[in-house]
N, C-alpha and C positions, 0 to 999 in steps of 0.2 A: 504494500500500500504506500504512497505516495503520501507527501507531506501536508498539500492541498485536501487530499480527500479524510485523511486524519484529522487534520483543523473542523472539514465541513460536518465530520459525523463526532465532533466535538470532542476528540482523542487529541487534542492539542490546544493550549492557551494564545498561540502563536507561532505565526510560519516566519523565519527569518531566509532572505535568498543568501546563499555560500557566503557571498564577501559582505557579509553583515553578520554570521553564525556568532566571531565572540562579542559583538556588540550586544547583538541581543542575552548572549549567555551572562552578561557583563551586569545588564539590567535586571536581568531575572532573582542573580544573587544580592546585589543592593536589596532590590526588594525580600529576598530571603531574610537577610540579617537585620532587617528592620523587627525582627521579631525576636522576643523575647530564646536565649540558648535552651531554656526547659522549653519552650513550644517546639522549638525545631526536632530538639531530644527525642521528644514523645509523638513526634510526626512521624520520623524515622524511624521509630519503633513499630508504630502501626502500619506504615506499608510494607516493613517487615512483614508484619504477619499476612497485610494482603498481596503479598506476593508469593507466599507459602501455601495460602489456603482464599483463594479471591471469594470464594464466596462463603467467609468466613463459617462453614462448618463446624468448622471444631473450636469455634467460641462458642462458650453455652451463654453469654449474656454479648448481643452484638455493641453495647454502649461501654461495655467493661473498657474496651484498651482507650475510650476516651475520661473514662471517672480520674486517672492521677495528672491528668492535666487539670483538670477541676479544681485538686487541692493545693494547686501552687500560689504562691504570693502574686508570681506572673500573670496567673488567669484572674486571678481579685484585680489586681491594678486597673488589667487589660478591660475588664470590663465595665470598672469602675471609671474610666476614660470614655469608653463608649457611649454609657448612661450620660456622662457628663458630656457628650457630643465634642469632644478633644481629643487632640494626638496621645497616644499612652505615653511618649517622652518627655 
């Protein structure tokens, strides 16, 4: 499959042509590290598991791998920014 048609059936955030690829890869991680290291941790973790198991079977609770994001000071902030319609920084 093609990069175009991956974008169309929405397997893609974004099509970059070749002599743009680290530009846009460039953009993508800025906006990555705009987030808090426990969000990205616990992101990491769970496509872990969905790339082990896609359609998470062998999780008996499908919200489990997102509850210890929940408990972080990072997810209080982040949301407490949101409420407050502000940048979490």
């Amino acid at each position: 499959m093609d990069g175009e048609t991956a974008w169309k059936i929405g397997l893609l955030e974004e099509v970059s042509p070749p002599d743009k690829i680290f530009e846009g890869v460039e953009s993508l991680l800025l906006r990555i590290r705009k987030n808090s290291s426990s969000s990205i941790r616990e992101t990491k973790k769970l496509m872990a598991v969905c790339l082990k198991d896609p359609n998470l079977l062998s999780v008996p609770d499908k919200a489990l791998p997102l509850m210890d994001s929940a408990k972080t000071e990072d997810f209080k902030k982040t949301t407490q920014a949101f409420l407050e319609k502000r940048d979490k920084n």
